[in-house]
Residue frames relative to the residue before (quaternion, step in Angstrom):
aa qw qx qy qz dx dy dz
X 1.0000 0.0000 0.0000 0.0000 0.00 0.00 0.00
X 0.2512 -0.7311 0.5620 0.2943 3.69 -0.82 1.05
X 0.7760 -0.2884 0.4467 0.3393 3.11 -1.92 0.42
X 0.8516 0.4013 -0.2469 0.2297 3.52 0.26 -1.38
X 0.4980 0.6575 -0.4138 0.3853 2.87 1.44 -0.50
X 0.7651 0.3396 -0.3358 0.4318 4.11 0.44 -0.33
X 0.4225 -0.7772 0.4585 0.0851 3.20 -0.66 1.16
X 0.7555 0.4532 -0.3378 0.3312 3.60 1.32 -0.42
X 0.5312 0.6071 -0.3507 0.4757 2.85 2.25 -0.19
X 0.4779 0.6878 -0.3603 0.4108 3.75 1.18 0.17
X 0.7166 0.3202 -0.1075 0.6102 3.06 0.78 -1.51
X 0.4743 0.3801 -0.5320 0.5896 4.50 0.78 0.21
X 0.7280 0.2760 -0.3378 0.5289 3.89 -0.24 -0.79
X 0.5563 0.5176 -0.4615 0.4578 3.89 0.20 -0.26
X 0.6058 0.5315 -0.2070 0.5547 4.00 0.67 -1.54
X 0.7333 0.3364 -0.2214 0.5478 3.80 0.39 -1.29
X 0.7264 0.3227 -0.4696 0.3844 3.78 -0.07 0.03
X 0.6730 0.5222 -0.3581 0.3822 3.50 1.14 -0.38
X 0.5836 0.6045 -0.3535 0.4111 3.76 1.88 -0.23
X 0.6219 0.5336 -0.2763 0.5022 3.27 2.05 -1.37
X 0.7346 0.3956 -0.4486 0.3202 3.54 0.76 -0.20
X 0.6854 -0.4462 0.2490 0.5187 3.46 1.12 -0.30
X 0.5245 0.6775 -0.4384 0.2713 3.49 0.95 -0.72
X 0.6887 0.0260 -0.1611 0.7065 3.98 1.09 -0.23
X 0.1720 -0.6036 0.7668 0.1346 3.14 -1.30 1.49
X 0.8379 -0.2350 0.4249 0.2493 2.36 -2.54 0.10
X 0.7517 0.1972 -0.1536 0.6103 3.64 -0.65 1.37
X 0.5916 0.5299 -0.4756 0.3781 3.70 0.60 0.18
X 0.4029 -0.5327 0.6933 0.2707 3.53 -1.48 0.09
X 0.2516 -0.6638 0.6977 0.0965 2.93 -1.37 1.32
X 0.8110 -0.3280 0.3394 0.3457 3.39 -1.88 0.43
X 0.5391 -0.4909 0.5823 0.3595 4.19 -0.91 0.34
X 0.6714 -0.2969 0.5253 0.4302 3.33 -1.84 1.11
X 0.8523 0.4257 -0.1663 0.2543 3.40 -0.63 -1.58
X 0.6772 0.4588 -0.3460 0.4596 3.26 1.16 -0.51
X 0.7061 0.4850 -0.3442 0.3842 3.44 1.01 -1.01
X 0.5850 0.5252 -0.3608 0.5018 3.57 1.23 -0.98
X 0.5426 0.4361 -0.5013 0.5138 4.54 0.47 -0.46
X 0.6158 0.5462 -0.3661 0.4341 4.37 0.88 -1.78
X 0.8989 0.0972 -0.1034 0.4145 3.85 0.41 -0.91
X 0.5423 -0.7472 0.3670 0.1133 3.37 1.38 1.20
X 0.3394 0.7189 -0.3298 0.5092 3.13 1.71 1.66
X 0.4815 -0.5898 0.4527 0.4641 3.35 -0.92 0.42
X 0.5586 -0.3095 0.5104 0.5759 3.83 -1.86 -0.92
X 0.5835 0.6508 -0.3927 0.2859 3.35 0.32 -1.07
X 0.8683 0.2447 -0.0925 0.4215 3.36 0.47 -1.52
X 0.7434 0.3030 -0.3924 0.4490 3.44 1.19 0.24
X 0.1580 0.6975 -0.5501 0.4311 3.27 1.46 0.97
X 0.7590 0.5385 -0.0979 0.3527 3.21 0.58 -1.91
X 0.6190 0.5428 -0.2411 0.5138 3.47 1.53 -0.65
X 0.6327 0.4262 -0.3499 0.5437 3.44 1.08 -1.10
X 0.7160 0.5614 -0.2992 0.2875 3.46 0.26 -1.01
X 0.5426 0.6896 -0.1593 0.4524 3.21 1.96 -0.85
X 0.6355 0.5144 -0.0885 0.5690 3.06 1.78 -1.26
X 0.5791 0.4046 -0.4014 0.5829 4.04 0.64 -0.85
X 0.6719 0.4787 -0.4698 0.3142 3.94 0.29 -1.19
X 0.6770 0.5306 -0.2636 0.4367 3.79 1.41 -0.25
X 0.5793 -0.6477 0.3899 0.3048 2.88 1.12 -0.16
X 0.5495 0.6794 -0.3070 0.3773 3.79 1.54 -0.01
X 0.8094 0.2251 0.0418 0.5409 3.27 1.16 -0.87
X 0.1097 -0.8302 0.5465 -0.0020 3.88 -0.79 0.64
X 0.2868 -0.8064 0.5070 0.1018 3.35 -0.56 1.17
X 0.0811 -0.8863 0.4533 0.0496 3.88 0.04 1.29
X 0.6205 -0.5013 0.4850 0.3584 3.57 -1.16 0.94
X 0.8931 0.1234 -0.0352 0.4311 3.34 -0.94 1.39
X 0.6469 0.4489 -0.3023 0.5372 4.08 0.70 -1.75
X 0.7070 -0.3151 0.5736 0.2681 3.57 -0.14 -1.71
X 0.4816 -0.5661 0.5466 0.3858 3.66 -1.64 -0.41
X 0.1700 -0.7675 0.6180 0.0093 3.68 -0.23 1.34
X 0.4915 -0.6295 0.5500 0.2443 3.91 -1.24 0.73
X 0.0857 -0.8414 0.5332 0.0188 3.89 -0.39 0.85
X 0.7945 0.1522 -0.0242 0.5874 3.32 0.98 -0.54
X 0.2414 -0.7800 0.5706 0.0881 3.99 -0.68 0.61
X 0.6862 0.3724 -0.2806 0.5582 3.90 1.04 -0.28
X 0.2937 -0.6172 0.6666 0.2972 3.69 -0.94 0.97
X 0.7341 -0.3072 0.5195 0.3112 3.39 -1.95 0.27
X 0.5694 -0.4858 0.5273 0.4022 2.93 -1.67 -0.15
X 0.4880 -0.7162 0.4107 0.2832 3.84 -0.61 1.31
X 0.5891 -0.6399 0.4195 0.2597 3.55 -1.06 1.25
X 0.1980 -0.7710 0.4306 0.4254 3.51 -0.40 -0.02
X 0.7492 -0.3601 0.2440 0.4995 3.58 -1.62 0.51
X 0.7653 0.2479 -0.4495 0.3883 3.54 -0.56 -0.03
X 0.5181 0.5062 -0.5749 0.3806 3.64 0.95 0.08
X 0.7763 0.5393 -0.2862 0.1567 3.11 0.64 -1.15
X 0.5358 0.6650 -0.2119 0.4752 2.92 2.07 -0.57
X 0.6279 0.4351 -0.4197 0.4902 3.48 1.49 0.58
X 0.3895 0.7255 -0.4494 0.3464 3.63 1.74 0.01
X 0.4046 0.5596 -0.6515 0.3141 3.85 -0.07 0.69
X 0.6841 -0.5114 0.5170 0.0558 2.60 -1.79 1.79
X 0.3854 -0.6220 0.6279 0.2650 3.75 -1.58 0.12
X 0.4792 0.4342 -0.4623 0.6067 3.51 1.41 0.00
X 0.9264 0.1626 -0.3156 0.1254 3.61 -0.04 -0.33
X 0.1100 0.6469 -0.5425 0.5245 2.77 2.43 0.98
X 0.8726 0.3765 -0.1855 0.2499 3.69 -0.68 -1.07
X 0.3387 0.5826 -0.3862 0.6299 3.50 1.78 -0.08
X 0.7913 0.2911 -0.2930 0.4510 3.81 0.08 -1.58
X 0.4096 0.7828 -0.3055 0.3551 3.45 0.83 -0.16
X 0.6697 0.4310 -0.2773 0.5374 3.10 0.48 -2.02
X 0.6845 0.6457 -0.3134 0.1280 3.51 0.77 -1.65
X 0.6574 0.5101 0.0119 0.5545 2.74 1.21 -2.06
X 0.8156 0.2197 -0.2753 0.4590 3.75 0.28 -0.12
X 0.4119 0.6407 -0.4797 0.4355 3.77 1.32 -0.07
X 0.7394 0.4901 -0.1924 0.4196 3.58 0.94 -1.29
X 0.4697 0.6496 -0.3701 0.4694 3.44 1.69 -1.20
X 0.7997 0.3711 -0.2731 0.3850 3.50 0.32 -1.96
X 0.6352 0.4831 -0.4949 0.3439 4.11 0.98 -0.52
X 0.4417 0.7039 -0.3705 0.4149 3.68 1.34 -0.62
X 0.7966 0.3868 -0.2374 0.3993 3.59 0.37 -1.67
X 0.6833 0.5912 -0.3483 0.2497 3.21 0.71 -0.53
X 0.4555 0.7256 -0.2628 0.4439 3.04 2.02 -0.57
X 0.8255 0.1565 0.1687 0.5154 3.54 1.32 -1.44
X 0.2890 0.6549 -0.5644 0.4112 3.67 1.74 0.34
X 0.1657 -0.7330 0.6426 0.1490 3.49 -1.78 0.84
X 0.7136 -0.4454 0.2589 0.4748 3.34 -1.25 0.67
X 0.5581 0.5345 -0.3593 0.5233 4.12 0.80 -1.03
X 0.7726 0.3763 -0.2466 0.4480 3.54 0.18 -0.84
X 0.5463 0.5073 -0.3701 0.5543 4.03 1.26 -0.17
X 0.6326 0.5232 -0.3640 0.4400 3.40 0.95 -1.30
X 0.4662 0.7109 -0.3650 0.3794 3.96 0.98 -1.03
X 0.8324 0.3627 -0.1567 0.3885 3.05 0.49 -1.84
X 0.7348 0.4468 -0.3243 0.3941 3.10 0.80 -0.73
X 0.3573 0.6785 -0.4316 0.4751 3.61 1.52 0.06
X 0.9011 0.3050 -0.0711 0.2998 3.22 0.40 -1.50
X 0.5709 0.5995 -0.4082 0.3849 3.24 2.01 0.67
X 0.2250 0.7689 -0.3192 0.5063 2.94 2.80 0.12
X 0.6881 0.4818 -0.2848 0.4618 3.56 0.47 -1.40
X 0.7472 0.5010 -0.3113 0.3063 3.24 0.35 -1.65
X 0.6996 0.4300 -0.3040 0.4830 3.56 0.92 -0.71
X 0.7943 0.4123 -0.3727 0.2452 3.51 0.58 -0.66
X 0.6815 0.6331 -0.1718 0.3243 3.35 1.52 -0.85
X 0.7816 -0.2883 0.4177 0.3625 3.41 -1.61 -0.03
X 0.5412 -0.6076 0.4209 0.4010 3.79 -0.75 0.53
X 0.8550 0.2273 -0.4056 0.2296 3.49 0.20 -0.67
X 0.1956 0.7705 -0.5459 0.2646 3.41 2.32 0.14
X 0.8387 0.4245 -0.1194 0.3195 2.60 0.38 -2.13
X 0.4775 0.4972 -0.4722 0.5493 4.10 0.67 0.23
X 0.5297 0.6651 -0.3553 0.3884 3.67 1.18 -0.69
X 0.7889 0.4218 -0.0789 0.4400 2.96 0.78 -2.11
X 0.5924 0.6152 -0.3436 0.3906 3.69 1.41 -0.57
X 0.5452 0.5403 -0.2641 0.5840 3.41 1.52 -1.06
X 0.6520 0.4882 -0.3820 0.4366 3.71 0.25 -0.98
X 0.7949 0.4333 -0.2541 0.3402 3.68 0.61 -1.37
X 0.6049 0.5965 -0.2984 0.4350 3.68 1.40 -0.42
X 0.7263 0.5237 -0.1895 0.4028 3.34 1.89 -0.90
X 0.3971 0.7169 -0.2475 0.5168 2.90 2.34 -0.27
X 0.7641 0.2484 -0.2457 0.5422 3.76 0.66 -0.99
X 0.5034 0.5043 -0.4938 0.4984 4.00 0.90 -0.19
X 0.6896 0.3059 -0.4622 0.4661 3.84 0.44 -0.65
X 0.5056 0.6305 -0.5118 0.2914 3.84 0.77 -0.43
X 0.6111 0.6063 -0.3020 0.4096 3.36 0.95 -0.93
X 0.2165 -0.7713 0.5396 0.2590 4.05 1.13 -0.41
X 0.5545 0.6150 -0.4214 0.3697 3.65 0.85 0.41
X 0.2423 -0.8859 0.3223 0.2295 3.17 0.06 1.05
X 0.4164 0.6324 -0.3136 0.5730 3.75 2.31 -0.48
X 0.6454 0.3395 -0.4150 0.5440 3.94 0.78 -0.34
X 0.6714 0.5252 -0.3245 0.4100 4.04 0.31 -0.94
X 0.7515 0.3601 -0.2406 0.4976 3.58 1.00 -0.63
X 0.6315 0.5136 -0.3096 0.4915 3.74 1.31 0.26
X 0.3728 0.7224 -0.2797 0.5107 3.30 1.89 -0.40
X 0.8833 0.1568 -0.0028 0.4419 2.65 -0.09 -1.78
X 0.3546 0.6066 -0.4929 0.5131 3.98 1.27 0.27
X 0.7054 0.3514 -0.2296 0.5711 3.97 0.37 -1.46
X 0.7039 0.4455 -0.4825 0.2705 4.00 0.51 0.04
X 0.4794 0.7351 -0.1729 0.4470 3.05 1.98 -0.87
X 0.5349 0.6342 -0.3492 0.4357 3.52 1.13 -1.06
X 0.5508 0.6119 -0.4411 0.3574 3.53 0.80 -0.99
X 0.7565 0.3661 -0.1459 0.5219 3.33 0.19 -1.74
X 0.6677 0.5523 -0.3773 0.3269 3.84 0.83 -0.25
X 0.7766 0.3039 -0.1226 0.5381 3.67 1.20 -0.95
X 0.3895 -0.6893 0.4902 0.3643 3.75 -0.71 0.86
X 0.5318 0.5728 -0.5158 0.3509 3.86 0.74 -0.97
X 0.6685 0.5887 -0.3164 0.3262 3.31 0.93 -1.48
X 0.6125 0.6834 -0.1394 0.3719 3.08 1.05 -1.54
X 0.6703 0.5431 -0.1258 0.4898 3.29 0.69 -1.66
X 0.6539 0.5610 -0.2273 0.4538 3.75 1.02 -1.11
X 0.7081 0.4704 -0.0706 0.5219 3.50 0.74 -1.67
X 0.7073 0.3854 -0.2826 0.5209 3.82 1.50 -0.17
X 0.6654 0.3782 -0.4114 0.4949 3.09 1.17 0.39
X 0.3089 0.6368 -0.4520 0.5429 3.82 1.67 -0.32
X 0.8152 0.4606 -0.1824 0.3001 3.71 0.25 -1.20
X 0.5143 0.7151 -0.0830 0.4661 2.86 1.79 -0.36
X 0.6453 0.2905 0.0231 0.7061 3.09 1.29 -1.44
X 0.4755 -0.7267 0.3198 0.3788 3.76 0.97 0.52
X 0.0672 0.6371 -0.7408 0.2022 3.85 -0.09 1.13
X 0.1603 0.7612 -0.6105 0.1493 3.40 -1.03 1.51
X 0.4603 -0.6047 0.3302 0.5599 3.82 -0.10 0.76
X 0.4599 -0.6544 0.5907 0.1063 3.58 -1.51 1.04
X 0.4909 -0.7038 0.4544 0.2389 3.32 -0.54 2.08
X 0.8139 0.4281 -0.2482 0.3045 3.05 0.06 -2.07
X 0.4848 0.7155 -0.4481 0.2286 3.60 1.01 -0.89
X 0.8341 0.3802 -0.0158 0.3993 2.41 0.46 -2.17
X 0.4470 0.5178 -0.5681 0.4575 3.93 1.18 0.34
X 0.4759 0.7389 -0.3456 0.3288 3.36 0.97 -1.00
X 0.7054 0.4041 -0.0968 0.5742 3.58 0.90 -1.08
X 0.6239 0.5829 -0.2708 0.4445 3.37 0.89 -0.74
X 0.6227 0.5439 -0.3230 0.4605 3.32 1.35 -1.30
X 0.7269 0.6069 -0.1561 0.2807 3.44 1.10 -1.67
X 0.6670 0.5024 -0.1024 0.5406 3.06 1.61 -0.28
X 0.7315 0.2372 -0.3385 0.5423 2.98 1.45 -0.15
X 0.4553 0.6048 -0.4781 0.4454 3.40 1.27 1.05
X 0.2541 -0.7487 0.4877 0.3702 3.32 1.94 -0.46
X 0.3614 0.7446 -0.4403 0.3480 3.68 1.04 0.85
X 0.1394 0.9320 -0.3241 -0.0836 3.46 0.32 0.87
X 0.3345 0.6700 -0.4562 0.4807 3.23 1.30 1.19
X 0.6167 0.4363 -0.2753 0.5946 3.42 1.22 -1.35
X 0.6679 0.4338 -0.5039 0.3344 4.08 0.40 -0.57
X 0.6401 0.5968 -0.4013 0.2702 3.83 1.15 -1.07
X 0.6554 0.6020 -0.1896 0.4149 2.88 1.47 -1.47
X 0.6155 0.5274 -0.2684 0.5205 3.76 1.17 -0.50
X 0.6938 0.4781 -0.2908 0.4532 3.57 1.27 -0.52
X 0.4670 0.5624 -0.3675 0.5750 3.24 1.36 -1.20
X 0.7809 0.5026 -0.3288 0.1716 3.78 -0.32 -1.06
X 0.7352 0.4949 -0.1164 0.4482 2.63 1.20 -1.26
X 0.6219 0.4327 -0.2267 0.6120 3.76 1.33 -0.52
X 0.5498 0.4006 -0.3966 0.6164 4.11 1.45 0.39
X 0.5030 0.5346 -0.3359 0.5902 3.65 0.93 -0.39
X 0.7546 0.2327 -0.3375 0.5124 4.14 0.14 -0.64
X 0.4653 0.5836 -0.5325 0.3992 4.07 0.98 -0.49
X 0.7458 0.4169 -0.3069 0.4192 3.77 0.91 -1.21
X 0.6174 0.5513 -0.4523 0.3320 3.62 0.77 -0.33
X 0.5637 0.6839 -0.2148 0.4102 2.74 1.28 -1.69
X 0.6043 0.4429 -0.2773 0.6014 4.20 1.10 -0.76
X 0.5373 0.5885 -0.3538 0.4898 3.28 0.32 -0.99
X 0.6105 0.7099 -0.2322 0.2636 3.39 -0.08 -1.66
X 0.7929 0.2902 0.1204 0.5220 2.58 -0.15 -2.58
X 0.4941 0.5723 -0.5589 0.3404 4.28 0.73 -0.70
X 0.4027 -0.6088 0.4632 0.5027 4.35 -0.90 0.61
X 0.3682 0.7062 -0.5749 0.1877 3.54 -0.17 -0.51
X 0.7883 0.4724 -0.0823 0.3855 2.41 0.24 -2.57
X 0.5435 0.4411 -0.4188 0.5784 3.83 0.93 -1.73
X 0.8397 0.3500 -0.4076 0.0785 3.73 -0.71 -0.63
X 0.5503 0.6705 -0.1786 0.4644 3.03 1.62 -0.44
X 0.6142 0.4849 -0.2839 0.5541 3.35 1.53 -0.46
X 0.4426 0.5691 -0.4044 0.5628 3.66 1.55 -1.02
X 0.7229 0.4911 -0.3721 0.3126 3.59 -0.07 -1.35
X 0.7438 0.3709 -0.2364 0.5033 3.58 0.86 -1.51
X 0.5981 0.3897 -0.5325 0.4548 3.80 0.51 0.09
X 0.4500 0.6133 -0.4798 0.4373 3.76 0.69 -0.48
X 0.8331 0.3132 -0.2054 0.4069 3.62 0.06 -1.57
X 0.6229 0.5904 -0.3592 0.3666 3.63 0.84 -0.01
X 0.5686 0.5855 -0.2292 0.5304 3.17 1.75 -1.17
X 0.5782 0.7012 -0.2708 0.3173 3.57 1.25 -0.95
X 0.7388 0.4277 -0.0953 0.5121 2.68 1.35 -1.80
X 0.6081 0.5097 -0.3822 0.4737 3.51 0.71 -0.43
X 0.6641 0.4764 -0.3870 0.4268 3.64 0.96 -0.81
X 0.5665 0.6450 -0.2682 0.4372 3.77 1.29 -0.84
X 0.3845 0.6353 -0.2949 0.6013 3.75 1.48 -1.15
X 0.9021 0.2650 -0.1623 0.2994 3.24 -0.67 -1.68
X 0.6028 0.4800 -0.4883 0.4097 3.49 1.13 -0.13
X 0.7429 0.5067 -0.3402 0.2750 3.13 0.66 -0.95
């Protein structure tokens, strides 16, 4: 995979040569989300991923309320190419997603079998009743269920390649642990949504139910990562820990 192809690592190494040259010292405020993303004619998504790309270095800090302040003016020691070629984002895991599995779900619907509906609908049982990472278990399981519907074995192995990325890239990683944080949990109704569409054997209503529901995590997934939100969860895990420590003294 080339470098160029990832656009938030452009605009992070783009940000980081302008801190190493001086243009933001140490203790400055950088430009607004909104300004840099209009300056480099980017989605939120991907220059979320850039900024976020940058704090994971240690160059930049995102402050309750102030902004994105400059902390650090020397990059690390540069990853080498095949590290970097695991840097994909969970915004652009879930973007290729929508792509790749919108089509997957208009495919299955053409050729999903009752055993393979029964599956899903088993595993929307799981999703609701279990533990978080059961249930991240059962979400993977239920996406790999309609890619195998598809009998294509070049769609089933790209599925599950773009689920794998998760556990494969830290940026990716790093993103999806805070999502988890602020409570990203596989989405019942969505995914009945699809379930219906497929068992209507409707495969316009199944694309359109996939697409939705993977645009629906892009917004948590902002949400998530926006500081407010990260700080406000910090705040409410703080007060919970409090209380539990207060419990145990007494």
């Amino acid at each position: 995979m080339s470098d160029n192809v990832k656009l938030y690592r452009k605009i992070a190494d783009t940000v980081a040569d302008a801190i190493e040259a001086g243009q933001y010292k140490l203790g400055d405020r950088l430009p607004t989300e909104r300004e840099l993303a209009e300056q480099f004619g980017v989605s939120r998504p991907t220059l979320r991923e850039a900024m976020i790309a940058l704090e994971m270095l240690g160059m930049i800090e995102a402050r309750h309320g102030l902004g994105i302040y400059v902390t650090g003016d020397v990059r690390p020691v540069a990853p080498q190419p095949a590290e970097r070629d695991t840097e994909i984002g969970a915004f652009e895991l879930i973007e290729a997603r929508r792509l790749f599995e919108g089509e997957a779900a208009a495919l299955a619907a053409t050729s999903i079998t009752e055993e393979q509906i029964a599956q899903l609908e088993s595993l929307l049982e799981r999703m609701h009743e279990e533990e978080e990472i059961r249930g991240e278990d059962a979400d993977r399981e239920f996406h790999l269920v309609i890619a195998g519907a598809t009998g294509n074995g070049a769609i089933i192995a790209t599925i599950e390649n773009l689920w794998d990325w998760r556990n494969r890239s830290s940026l990716a990683r790093n993103i999806l642990a805070r999502a988890r944080g602020m409570g990203l949990e596989p989405r019942i109704q969505e995914h009945r949504r699809v379930v219906e569409a497929l068992k209507a054997r409707d495969p316009a209503a199944a694309r359109q139910a996939m697409r939705d529901h993977l645009e629906r995590v892009i917004d948590h997934l902002l949400h998530a990562t926006e500081t407010e939100a990260v700080q406000k969860a910090r705040q409410e895990t703080d007060a919970r820990r409090n209380a539990i420590a207060k419990r145990v003294a007494i």
